[in-house]
C-alpha positions as CSV (number, residue, x, y, z in Angstrom):
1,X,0.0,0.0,0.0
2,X,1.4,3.9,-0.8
3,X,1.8,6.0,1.7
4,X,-0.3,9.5,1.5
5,X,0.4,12.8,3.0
6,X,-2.6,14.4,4.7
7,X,-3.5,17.9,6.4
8,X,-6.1,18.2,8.9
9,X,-8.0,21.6,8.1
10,X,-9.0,22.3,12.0
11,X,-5.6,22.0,13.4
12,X,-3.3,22.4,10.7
13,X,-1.5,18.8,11.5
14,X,0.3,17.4,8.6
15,X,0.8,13.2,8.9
16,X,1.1,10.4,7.0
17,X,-0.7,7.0,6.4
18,X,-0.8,4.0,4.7
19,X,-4.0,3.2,2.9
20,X,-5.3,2.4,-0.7
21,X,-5.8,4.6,-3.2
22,X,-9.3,4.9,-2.7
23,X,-10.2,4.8,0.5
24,X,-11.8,7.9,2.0
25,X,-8.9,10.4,3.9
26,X,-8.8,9.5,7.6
27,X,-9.5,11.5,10.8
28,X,-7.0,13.1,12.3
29,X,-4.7,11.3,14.7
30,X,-4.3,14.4,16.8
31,X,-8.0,15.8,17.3
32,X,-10.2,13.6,14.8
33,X,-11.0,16.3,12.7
34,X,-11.7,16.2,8.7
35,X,-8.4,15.6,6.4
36,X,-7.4,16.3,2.6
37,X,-4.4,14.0,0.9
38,X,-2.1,16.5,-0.4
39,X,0.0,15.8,-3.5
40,X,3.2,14.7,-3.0
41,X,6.5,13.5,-4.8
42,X,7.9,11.4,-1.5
43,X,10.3,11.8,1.1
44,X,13.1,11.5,-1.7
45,X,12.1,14.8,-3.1
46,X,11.9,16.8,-0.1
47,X,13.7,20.2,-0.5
48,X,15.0,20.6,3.0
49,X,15.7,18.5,6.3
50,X,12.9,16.3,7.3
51,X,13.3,18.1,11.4
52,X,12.4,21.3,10.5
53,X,8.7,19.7,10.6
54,X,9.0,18.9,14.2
55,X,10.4,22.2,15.1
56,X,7.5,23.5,13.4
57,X,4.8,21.3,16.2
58,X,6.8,23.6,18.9
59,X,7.0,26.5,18.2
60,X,4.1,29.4,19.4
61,X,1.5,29.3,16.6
62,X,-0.3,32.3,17.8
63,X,2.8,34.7,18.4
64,X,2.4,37.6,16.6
65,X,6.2,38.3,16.3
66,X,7.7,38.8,12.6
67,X,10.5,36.0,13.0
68,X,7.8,33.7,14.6
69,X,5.2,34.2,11.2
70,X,8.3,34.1,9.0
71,X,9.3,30.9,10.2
72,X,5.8,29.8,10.3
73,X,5.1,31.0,6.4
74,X,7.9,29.5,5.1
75,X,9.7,26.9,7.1
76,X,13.2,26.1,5.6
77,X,16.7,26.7,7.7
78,X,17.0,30.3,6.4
79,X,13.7,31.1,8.7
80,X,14.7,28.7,11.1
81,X,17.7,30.2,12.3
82,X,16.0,33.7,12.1
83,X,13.8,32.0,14.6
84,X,16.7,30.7,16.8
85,X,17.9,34.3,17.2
86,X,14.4,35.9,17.8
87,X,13.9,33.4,20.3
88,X,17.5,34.0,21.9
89,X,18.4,30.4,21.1
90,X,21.4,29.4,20.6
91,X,22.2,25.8,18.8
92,X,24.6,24.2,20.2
93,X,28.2,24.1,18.4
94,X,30.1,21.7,17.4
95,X,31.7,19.3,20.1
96,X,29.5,20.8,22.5
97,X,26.8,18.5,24.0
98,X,29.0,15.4,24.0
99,X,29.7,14.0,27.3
100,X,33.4,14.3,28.7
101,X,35.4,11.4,28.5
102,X,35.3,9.2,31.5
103,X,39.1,8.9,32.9
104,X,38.3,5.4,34.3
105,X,36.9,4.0,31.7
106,X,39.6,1.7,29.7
107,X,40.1,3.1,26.0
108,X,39.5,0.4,22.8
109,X,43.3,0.0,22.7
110,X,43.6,-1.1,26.5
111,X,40.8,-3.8,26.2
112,X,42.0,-5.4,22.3
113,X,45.6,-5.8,24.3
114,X,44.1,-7.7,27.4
115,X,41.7,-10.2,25.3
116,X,45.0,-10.9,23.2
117,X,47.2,-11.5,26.6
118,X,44.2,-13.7,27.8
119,X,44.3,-15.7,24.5
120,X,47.6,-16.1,24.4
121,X,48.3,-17.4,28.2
122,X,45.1,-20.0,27.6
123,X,46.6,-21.4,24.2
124,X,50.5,-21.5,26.2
């Protein structure tokens, strides 16, 4: 079975479902209202990243601010980092948000040499 886009005209939910191609559209999954398939050339086709969607379910629908109803307009990572900066966000940089090295852990090296030194005592 394809899989069909839809968008739920009460509150504005975009999803996707399996289903034949002529069964009626479904109720939406978030508040059960009335759907419309959209038209659609598949997730192979898509112009930007697929997670600008979800940052789109976040952010303040009814904020009147200009970066907010750019973003909301015409989501794509131009807008979005406009966003970031309207909202005093900052993303985080690279090698940030990694988790320090543990000191007493033992490093890939350290464990490859003691499975060898345990092989080689067994076999004498």
């Amino acid at each position: 079975m394809p899989l069909y886009d839809f968008h739920c005209a009460s509150c504005g939910r975009m999803f996707e479902e399996l289903g034949p191609a002529d069964a009626p559209p479904p109720a939406c999954p978030a508040c059960g209202g009335k759907t419309r398939r959209l038209m659609s050339v598949g997730r192979g086709y898509r112009a930007d990243a697929d997670w600008i969607a979800s940052v789109t379910e976040v952010v303040d629908k009814d904020s009147r601010a200009p970066h907010v109803r750019a973003f909301l307009d015409s989501p794509d990572r131009a807008t979005y980092r406009s966003w970031l900066r309207g909202e005093r966000i900052r993303p985080l940089e690279a090698g940030e948000g990694k988790r320090p090295r543990d000191p007493g852990r033992e490093t890939a090296g350290q464990v490859c040499r003691e499975v060898l030194e345990r092989f080689a005592a067994r076999r004498g």
